[in-house]
N, C-alpha and C positions, 0 to 999 in steps of 0.2 A: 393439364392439371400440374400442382404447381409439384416437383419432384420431393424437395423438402418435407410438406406436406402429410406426404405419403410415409416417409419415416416417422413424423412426428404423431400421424393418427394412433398408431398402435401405443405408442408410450403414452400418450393420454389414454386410454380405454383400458389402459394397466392401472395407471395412475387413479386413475374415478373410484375399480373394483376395489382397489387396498382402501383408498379413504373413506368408502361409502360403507365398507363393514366394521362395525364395531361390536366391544365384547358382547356376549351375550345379555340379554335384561336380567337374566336369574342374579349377575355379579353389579349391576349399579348399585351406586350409593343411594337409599335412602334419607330424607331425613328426619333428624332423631327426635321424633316427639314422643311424649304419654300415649299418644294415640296409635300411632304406626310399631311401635315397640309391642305393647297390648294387642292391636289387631293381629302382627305377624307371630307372635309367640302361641297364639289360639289357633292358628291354622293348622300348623301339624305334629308331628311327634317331632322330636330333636334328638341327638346326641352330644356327647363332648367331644368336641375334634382336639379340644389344646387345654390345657390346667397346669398354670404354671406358677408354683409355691417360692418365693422365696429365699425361705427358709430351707426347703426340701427339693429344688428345681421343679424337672418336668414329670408329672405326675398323671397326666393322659392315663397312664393304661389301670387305674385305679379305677376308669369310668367304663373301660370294653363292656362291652355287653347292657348299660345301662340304656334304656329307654326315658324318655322326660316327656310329658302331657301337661300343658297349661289347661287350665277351665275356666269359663267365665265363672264360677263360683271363685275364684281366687284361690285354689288346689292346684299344686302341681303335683303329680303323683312320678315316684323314679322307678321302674320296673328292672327286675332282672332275674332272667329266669325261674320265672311267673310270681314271682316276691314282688309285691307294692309296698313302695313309703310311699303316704303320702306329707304333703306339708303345705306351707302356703307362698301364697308370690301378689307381687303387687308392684307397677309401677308409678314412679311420682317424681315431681320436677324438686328438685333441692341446691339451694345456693346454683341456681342457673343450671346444672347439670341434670338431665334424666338419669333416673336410678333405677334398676330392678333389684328387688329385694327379695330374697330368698330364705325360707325358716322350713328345714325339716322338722325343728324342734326335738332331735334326735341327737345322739350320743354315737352315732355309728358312723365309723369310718367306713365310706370317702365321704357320705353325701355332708357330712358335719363339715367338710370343707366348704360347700358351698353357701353355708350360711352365710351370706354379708347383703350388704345396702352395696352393689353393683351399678359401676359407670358405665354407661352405654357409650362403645367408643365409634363402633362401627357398623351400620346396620344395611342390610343389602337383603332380598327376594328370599334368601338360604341360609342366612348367617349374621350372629350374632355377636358382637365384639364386647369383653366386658373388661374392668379393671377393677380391682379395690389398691387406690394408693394410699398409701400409710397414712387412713388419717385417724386412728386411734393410737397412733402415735407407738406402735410396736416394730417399729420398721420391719413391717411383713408387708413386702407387694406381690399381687397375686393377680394372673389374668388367664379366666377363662375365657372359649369360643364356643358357641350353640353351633350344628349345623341342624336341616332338617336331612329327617332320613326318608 
């Protein structure tokens, strides 16, 4: 046998294991329809991983402790420490981009942040990417993250 060979098998059978594993499916990219936003947002509870104001930077820990529930009734309810708001949520395609909307209809901070018509920027098995870029013309940009808990 050829001696070469023999050194070369082992760095191929290294080479295969690294290419042949890839990230886990939880982290693939989805893509972003009305549909798959909708289906994946009804599957489980969520939290905020990221809230990021602007105006007031990163504001994450204003959501600790919150729980988020979509329903196919179009309620999202925010729990925390057995207190429910609920509010409503809906998503829809506008000028080409998927949006999810969000209305606590509420006066109370933090959840009154989350009121806006949200860009769906990145959508994966766990995780939800949103932005509102200034288009109410307040130059306030703002970008929240969903994960499921």
């Amino acid at each position: 046998m050829n001696r070469s060979f023999l050194y070369v098998l082992p760095l191929l059978l290294v080479a295969t294991v690294f290419t042949s594993c890839s990230k886990d499916d939880d982290d693939d990219l989805l893509d972003i329809t009305t549909q798959s936003v909708s289906t994946l947002a009804l599957e489980d509870n969520w939290k905020v991983t990221y809230f990021f104001d602007d105006d007031d930077g990163d504001e994450t820990s204003k959501f600790n402790g919150y729980t988020f529930t979509f329903t196919t009734a179009g309620e999202v309810t925010a729990s925390l420490n057995g207190v429910n708001k609920t509010g409503i949520w809906i998503v829809r395609q506008d000028d080409g981009r998927t949006e999810l909307e969000i209305d606590f209809n509420d006066d109370d901070d933090p959840l009154d942040e989350l009121d806006e018509d949200w860009d769906v920027t990145e959508l994966t098995n766990n995780r939800i990417k949103l932005e509102d870029l200034d288009d109410d013309n307040d130059d306030d940009e703002e970008y929240l993250t969903l994960e499921k808990i």
